[in-house]
Biopython code that builds the backbone (N, CA, C, O; Angstrom):
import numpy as np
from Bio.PDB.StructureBuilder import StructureBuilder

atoms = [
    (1, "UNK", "N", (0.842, -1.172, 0.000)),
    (1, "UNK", "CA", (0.000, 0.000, 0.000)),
    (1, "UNK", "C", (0.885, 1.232, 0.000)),
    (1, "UNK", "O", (2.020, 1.193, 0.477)),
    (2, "UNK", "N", (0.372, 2.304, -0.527)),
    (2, "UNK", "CA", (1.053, 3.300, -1.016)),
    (2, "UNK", "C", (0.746, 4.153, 0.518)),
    (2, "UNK", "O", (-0.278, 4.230, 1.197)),
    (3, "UNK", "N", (1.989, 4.676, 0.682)),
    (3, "UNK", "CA", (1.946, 5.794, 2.289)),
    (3, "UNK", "C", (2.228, 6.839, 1.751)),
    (3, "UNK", "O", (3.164, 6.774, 0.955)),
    (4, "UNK", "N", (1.617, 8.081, 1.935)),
    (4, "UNK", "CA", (2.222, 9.022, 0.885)),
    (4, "UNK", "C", (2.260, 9.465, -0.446)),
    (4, "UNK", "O", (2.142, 8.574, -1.287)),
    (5, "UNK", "N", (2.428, 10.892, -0.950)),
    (5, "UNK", "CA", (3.031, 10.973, -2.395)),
    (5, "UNK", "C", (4.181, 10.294, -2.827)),
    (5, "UNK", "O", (5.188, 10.245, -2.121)),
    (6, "UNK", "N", (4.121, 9.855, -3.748)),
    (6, "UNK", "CA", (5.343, 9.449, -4.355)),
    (6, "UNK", "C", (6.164, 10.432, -5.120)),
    (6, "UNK", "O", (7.345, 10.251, -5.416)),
    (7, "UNK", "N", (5.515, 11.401, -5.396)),
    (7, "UNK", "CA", (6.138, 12.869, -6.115)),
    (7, "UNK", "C", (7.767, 12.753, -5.954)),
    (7, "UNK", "O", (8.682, 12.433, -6.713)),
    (8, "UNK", "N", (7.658, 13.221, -4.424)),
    (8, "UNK", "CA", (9.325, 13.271, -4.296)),
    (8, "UNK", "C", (10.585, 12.304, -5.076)),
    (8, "UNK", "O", (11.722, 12.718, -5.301)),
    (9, "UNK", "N", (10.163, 11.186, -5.351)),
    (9, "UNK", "CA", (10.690, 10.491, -5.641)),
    (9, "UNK", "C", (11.018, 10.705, -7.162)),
    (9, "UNK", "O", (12.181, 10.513, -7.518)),
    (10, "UNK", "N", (9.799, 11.201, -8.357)),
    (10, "UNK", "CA", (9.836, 11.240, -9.360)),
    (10, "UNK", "C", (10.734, 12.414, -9.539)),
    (10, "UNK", "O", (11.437, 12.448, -10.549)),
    (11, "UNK", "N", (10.793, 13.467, -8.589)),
    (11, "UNK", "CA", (11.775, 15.194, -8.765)),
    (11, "UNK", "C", (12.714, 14.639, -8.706)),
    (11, "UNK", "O", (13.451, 14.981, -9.631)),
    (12, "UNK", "N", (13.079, 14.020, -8.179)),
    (12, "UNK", "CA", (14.258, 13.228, -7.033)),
    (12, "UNK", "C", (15.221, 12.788, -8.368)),
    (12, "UNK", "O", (16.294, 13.348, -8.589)),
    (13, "UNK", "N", (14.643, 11.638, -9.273)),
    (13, "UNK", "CA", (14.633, 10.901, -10.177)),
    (13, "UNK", "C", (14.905, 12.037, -11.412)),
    (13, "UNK", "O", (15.818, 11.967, -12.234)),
    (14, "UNK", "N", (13.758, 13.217, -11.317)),
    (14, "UNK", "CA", (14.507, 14.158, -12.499)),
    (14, "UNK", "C", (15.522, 14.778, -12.170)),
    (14, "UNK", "O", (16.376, 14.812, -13.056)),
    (15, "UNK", "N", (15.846, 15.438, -10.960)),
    (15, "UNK", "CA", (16.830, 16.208, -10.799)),
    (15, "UNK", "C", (17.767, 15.416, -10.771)),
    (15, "UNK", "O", (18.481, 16.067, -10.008)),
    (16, "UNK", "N", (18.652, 14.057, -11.105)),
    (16, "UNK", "CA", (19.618, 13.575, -11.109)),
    (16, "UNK", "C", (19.849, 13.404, -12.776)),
    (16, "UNK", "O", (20.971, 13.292, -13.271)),
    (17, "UNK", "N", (18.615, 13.404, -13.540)),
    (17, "UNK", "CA", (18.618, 13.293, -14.674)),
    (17, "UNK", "C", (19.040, 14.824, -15.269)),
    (17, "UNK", "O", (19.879, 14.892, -16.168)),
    (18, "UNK", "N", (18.573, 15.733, -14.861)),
    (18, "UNK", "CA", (19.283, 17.055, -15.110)),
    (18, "UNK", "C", (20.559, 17.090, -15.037)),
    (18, "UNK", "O", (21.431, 17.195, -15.900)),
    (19, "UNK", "N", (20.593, 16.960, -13.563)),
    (19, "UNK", "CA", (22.393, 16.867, -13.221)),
    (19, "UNK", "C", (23.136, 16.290, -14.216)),
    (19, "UNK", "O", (24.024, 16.905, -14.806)),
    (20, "UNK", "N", (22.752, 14.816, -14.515)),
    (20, "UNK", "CA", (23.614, 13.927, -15.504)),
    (20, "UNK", "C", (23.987, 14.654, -16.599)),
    (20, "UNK", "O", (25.091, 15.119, -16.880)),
    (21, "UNK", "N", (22.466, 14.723, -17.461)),
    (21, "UNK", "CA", (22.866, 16.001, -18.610)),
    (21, "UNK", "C", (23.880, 17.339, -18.652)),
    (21, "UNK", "O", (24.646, 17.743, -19.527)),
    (22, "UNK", "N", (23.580, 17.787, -17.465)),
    (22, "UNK", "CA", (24.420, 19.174, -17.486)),
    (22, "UNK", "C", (25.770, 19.311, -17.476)),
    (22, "UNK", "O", (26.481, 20.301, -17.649)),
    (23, "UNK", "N", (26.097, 17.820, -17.179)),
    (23, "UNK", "CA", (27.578, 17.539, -16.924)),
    (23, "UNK", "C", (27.974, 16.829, -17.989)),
    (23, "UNK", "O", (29.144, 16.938, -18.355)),
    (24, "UNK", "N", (27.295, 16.183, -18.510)),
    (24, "UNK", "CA", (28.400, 15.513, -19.939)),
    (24, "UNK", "C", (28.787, 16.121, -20.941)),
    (24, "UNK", "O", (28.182, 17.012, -21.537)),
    (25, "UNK", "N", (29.797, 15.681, -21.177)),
    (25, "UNK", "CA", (30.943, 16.026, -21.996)),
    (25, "UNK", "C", (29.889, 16.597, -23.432)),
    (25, "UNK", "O", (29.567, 17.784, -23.489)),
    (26, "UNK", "N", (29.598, 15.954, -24.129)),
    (26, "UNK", "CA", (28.561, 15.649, -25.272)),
    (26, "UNK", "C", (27.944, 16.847, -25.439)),
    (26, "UNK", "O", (26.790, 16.437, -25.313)),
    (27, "UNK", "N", (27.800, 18.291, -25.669)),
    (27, "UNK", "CA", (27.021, 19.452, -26.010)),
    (27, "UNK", "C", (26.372, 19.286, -27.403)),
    (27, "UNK", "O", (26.953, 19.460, -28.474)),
    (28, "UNK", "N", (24.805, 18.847, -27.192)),
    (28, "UNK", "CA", (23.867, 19.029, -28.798)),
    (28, "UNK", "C", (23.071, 20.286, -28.663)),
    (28, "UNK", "O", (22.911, 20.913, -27.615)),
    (29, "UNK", "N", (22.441, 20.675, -30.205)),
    (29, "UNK", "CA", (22.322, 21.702, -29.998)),
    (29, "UNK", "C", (20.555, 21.412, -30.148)),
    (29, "UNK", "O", (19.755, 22.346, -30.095)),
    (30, "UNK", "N", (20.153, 20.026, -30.331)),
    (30, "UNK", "CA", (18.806, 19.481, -30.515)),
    (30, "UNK", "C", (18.116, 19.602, -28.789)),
    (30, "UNK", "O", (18.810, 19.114, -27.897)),
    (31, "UNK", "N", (16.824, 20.228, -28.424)),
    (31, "UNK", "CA", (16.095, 19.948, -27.566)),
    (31, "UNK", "C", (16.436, 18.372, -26.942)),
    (31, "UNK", "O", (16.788, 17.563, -27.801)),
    (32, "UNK", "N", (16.381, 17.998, -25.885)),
    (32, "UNK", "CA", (16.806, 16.305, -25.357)),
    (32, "UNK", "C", (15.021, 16.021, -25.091)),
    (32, "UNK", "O", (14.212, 16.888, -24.758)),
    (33, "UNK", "N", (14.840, 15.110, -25.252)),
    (33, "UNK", "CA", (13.382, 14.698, -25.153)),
    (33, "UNK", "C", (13.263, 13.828, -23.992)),
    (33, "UNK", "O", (14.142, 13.025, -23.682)),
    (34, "UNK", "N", (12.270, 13.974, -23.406)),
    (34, "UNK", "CA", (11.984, 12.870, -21.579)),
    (34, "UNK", "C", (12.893, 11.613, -21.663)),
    (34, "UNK", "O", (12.568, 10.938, -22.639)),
    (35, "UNK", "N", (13.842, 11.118, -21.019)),
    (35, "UNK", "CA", (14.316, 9.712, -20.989)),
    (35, "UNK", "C", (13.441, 8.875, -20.714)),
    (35, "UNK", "O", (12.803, 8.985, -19.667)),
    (36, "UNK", "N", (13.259, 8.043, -21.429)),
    (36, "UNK", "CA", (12.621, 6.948, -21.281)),
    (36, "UNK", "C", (12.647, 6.474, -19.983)),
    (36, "UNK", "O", (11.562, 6.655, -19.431)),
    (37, "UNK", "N", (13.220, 6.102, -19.501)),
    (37, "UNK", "CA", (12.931, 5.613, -18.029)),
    (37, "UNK", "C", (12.524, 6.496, -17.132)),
    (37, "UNK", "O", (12.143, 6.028, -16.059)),
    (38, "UNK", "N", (12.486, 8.145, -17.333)),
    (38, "UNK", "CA", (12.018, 8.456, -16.456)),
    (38, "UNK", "C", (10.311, 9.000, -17.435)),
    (38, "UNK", "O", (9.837, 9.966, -16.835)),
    (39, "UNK", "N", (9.887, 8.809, -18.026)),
    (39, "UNK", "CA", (8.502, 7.957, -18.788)),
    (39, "UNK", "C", (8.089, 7.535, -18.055)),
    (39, "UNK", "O", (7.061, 7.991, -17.554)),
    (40, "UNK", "N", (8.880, 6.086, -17.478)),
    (40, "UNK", "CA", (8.048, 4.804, -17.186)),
    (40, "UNK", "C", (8.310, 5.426, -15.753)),
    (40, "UNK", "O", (7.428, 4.987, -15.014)),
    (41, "UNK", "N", (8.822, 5.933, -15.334)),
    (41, "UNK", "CA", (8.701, 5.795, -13.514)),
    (41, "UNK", "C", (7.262, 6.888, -13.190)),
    (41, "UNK", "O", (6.582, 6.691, -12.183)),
    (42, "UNK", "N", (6.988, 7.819, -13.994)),
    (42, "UNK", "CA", (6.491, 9.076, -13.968)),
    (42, "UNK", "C", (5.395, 8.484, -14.059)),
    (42, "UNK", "O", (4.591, 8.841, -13.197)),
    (43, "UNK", "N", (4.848, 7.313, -15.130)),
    (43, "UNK", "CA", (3.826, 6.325, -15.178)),
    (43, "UNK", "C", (3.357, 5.375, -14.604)),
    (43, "UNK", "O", (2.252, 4.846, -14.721)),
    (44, "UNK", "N", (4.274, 5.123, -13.913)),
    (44, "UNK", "CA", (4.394, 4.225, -12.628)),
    (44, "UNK", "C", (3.466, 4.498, -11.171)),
    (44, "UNK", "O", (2.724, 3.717, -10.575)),
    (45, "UNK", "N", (3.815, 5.883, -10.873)),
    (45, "UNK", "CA", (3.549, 6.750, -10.382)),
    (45, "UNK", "C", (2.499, 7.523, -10.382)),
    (45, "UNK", "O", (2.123, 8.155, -9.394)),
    (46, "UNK", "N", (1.979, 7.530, -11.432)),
    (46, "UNK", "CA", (0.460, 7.781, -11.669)),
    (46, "UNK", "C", (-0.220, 6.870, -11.514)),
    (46, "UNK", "O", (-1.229, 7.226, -10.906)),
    (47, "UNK", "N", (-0.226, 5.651, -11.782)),
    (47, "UNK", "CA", (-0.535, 4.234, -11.806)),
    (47, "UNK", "C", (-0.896, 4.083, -10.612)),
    (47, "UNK", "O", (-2.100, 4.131, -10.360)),
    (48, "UNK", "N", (0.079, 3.856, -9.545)),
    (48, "UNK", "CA", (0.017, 3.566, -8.000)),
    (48, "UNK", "C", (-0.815, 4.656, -7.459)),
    (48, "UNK", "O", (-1.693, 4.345, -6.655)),
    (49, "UNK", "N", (-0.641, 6.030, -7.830)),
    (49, "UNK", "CA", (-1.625, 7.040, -7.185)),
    (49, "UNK", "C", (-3.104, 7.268, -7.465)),
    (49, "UNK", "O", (-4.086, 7.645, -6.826)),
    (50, "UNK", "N", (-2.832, 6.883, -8.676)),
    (50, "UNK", "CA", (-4.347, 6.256, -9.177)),
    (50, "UNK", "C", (-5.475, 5.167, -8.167)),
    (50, "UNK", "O", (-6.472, 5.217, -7.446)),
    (51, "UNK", "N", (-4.643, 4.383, -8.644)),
    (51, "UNK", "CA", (-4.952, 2.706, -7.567)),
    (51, "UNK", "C", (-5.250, 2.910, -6.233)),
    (51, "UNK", "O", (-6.207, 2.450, -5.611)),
    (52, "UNK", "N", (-4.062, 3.881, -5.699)),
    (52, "UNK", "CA", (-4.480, 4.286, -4.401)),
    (52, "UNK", "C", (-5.624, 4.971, -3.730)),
    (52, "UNK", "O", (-6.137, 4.860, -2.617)),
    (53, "UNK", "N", (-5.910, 5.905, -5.045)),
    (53, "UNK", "CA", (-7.331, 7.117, -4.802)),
    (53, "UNK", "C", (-7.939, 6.065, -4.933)),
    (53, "UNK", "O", (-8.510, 5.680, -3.912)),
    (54, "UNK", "N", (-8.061, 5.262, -6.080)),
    (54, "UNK", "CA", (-9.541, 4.627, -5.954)),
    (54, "UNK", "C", (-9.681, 3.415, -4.268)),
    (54, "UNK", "O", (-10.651, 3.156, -3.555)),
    (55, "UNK", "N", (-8.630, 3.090, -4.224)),
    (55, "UNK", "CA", (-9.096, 2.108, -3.087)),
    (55, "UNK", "C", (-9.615, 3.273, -1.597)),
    (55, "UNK", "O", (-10.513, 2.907, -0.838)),
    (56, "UNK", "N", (-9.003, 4.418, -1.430)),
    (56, "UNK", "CA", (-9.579, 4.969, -0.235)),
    (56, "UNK", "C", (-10.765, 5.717, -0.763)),
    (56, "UNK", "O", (-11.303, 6.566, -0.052)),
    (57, "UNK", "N", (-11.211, 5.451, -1.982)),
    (57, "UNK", "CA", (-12.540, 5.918, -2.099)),
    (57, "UNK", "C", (-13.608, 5.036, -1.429)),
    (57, "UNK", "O", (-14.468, 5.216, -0.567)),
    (58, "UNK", "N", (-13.081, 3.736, -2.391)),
    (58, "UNK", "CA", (-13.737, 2.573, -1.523)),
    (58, "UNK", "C", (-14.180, 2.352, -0.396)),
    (58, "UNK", "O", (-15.349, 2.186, -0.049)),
    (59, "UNK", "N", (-13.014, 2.345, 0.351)),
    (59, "UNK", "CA", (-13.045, 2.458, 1.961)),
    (59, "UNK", "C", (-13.991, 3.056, 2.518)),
    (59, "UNK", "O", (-15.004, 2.545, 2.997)),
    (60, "UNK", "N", (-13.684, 4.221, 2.478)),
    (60, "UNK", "CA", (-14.412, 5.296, 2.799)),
    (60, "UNK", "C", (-16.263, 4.844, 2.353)),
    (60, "UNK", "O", (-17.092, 5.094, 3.228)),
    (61, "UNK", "N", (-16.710, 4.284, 1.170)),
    (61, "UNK", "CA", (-17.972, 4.272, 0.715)),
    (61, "UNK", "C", (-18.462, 3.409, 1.304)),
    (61, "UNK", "O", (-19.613, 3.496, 1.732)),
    (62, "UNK", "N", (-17.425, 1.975, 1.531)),
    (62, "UNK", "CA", (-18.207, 0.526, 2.475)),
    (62, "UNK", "C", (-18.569, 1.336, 3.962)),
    (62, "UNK", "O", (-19.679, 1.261, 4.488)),
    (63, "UNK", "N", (-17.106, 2.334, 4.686)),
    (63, "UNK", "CA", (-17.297, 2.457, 5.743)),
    (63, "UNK", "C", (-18.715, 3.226, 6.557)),
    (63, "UNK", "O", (-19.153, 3.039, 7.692)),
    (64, "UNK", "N", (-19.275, 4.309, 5.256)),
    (64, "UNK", "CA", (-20.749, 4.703, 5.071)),
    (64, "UNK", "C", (-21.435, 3.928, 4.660)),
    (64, "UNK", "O", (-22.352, 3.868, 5.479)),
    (65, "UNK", "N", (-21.692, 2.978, 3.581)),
    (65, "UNK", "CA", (-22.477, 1.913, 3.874)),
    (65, "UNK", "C", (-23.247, 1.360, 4.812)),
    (65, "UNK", "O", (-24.422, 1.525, 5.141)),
    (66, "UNK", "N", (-22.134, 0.481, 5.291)),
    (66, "UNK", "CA", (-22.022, -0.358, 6.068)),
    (66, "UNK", "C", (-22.473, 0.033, 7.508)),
    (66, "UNK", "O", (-23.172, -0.655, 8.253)),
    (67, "UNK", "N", (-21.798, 1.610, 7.836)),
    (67, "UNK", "CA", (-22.364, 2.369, 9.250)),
    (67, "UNK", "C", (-23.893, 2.653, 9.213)),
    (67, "UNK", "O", (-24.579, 2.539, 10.229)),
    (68, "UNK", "N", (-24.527, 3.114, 7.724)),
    (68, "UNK", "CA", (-25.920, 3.886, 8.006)),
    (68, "UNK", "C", (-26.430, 2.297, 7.916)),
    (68, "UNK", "O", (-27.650, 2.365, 8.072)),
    (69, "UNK", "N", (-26.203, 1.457, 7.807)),
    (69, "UNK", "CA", (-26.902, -0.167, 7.519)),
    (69, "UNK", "C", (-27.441, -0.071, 8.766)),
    (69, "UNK", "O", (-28.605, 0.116, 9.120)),
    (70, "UNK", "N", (-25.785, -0.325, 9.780)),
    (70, "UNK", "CA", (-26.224, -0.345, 10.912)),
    (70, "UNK", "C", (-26.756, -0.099, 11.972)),
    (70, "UNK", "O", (-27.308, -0.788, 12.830)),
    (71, "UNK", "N", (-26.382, 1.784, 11.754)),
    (71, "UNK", "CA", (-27.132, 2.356, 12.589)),
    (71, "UNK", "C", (-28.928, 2.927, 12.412)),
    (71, "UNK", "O", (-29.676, 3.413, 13.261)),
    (72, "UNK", "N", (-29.174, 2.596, 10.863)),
    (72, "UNK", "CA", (-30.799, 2.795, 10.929)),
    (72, "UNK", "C", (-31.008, 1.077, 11.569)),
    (72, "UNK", "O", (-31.637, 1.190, 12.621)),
    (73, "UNK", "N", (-30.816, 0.149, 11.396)),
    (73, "UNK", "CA", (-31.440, -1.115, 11.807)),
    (73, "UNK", "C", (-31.276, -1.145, 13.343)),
    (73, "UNK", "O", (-32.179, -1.611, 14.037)),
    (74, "UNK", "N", (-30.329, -0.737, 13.796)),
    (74, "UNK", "CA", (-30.225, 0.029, 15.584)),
    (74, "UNK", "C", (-31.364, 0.736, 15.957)),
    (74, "UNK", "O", (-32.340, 0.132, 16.400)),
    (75, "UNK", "N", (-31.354, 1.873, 15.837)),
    (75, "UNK", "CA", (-32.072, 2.922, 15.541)),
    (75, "UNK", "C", (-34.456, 2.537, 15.294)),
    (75, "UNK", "O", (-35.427, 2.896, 15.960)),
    (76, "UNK", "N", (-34.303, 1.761, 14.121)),
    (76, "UNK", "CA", (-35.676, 1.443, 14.091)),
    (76, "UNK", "C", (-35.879, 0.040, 14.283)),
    (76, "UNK", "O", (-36.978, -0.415, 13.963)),
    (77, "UNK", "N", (-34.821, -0.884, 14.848)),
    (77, "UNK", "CA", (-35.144, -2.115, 15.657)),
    (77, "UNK", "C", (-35.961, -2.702, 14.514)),
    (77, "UNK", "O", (-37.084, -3.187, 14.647)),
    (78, "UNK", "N", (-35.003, -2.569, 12.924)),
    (78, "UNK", "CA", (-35.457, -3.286, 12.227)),
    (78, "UNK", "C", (-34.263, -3.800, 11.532)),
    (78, "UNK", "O", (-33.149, -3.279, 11.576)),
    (79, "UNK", "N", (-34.757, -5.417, 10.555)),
    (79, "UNK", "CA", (-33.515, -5.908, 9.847)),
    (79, "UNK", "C", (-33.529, -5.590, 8.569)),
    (79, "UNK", "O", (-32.870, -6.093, 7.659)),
    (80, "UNK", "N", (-34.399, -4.634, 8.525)),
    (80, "UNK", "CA", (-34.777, -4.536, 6.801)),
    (80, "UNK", "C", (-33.766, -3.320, 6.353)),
    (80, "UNK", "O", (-33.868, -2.969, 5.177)),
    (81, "UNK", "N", (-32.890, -2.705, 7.095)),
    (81, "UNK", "CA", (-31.943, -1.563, 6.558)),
    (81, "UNK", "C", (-30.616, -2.308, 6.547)),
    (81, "UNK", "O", (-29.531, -1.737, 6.444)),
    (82, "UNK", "N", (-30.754, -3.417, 6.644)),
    (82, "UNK", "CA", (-29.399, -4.075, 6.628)),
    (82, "UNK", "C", (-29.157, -4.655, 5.230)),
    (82, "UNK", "O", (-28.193, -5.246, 4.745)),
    (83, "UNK", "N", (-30.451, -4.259, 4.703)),
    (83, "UNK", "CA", (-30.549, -5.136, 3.309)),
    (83, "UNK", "C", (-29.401, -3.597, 2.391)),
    (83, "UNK", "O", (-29.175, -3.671, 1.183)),
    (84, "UNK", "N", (-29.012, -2.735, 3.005)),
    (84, "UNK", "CA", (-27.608, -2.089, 2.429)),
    (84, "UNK", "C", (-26.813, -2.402, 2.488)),
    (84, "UNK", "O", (-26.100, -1.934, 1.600)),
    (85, "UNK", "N", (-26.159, -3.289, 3.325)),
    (85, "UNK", "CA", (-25.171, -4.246, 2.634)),
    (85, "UNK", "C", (-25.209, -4.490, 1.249)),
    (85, "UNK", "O", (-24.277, -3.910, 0.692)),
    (86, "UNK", "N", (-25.928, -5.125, 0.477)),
    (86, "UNK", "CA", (-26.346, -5.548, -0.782)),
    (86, "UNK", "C", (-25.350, -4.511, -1.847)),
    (86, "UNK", "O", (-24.481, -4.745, -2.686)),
    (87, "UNK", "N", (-25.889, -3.479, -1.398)),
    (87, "UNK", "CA", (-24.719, -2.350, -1.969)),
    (87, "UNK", "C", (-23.500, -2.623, -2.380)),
    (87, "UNK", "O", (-23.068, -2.343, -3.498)),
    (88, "UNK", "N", (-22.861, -3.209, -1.455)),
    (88, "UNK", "CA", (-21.595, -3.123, -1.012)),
    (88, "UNK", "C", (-20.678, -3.766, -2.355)),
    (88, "UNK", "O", (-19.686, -3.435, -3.004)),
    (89, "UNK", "N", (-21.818, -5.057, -2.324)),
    (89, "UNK", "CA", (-21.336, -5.727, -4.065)),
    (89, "UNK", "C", (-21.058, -5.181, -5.506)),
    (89, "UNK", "O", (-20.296, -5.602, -6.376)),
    (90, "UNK", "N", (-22.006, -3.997, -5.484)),
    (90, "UNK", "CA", (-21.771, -3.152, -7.093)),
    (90, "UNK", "C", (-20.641, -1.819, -6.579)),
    (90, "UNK", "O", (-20.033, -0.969, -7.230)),
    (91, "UNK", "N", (-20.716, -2.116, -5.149)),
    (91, "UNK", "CA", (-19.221, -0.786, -4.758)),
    (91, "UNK", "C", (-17.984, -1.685, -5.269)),
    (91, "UNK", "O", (-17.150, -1.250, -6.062)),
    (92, "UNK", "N", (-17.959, -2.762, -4.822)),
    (92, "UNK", "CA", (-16.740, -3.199, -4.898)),
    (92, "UNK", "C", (-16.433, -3.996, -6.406)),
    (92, "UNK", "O", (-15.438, -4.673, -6.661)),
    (93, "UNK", "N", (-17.520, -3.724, -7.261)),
    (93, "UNK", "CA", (-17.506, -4.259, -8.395)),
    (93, "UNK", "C", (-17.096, -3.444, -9.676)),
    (93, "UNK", "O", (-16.607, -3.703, -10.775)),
    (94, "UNK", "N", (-17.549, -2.288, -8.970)),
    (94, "UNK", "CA", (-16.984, -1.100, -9.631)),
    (94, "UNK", "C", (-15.912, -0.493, -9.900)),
    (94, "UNK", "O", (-15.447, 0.083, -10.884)),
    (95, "UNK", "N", (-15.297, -0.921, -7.907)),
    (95, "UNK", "CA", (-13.656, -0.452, -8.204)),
    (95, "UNK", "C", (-13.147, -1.385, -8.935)),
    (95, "UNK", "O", (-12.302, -1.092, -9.780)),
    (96, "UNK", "N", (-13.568, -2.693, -8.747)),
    (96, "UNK", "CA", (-12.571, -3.746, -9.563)),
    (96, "UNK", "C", (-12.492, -3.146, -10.908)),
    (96, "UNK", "O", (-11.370, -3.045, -11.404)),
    (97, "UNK", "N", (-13.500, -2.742, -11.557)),
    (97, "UNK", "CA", (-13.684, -2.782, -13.068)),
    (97, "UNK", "C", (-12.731, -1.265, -13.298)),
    (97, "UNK", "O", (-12.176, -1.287, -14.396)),
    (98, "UNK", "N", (-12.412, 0.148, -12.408)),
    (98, "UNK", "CA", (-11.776, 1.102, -12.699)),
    (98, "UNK", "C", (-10.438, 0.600, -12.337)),
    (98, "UNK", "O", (-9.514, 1.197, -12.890)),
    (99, "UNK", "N", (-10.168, -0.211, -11.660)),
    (99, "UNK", "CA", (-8.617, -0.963, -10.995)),
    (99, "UNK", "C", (-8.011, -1.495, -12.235)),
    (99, "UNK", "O", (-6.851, -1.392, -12.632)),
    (100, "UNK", "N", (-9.353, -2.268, -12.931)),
    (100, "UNK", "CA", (-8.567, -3.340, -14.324)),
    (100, "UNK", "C", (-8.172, -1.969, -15.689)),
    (100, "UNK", "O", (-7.363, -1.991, -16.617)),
    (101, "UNK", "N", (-9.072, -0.999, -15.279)),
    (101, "UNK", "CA", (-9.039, -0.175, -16.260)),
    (101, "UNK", "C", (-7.381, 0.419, -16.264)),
    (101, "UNK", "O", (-6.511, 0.384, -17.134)),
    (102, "UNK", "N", (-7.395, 0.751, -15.422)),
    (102, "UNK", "CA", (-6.175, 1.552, -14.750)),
    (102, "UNK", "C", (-5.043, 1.240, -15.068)),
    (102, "UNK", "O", (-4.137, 2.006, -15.397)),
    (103, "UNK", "N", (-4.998, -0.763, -14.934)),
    (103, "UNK", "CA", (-3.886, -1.382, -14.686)),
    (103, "UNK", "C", (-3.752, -1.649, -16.484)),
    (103, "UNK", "O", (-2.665, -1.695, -17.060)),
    (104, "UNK", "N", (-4.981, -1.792, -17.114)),
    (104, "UNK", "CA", (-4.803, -2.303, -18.966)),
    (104, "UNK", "C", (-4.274, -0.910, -19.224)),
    (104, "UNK", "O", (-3.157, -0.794, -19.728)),
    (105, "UNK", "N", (-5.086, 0.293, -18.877)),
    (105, "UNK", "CA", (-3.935, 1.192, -19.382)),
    (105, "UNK", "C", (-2.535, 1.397, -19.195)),
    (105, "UNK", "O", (-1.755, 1.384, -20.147)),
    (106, "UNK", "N", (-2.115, 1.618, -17.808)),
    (106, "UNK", "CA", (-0.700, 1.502, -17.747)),
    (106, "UNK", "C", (0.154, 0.406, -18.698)),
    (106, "UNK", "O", (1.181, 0.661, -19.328)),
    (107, "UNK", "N", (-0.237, -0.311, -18.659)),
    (107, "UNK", "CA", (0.446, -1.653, -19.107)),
    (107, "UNK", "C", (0.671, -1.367, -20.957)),
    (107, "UNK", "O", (1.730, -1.457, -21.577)),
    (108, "UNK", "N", (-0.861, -0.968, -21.568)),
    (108, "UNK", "CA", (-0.843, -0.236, -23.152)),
    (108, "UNK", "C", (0.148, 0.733, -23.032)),
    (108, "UNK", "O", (0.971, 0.864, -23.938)),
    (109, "UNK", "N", (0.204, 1.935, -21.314)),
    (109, "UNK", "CA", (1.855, 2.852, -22.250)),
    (109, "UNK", "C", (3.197, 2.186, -21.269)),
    (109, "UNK", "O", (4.061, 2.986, -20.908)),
    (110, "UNK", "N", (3.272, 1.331, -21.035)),
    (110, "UNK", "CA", (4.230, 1.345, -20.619)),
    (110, "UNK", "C", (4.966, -0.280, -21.433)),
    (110, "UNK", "O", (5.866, -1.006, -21.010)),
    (111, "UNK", "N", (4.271, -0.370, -22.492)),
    (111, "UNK", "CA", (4.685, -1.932, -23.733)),
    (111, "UNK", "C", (5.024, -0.862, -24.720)),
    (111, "UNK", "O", (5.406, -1.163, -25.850)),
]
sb = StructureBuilder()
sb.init_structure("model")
sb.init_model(0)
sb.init_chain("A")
sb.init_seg("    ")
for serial, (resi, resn, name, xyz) in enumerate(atoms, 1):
    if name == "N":
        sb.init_residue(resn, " ", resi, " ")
    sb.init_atom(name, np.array(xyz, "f"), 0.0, 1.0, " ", f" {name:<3s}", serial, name[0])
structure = sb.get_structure()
């Protein structure tokens, strides 16, 4: 699980890539275009932050769910508000289906 931005890591990752450039020997007079690897980390990185938003969306939606389930069936000393659970199946069916989305895209730019 992702703790944090990962940002730092990607500056981190360019500013050594600057550095490298600024120092070699090699002077062109052509624009240098994104290095490829730092492409794929930058994509990487969106990927995981992606994945990540959607799962604490999740969270967050079962954890309302699941609370008003309980606390109206508390509340009116009935079992018939529990039938929100039921919910819970097209929540979590949903993230799956933006998770696969997420992951077929990365995978299309990063082949």
């Amino acid at each position: 699980m992702v703790f944090g931005s990962l940002r730092p890591y990607a500056e981190l990752v360019g500013q050594t890539m600057e550095r490298d450039t600024k120092f070699s020997s090699v002077k062109t007079e052509q624009p240098m275009d994104t290095p490829v690897l730092l492409r794929a980390i930058n994509a990487t990185l969106r990927a995981l932050e992606d994945r990540g938003r959607f799962f604490r969306n999740l969270i967050v939606a079962v954890v309302i769910v699941a609370g008003t389930s309980v606390l109206l069936a508390v509340i009116f000393l009935r079992w018939v508000p529990l039938f929100g659970f039921i919910l819970l199946i097209p929540l979590v069916g949903g993230f799956l289906i933006l998770d696969n989305r997420r992951v077929v895209k990365f995978c299309r730019c990063s082949a």
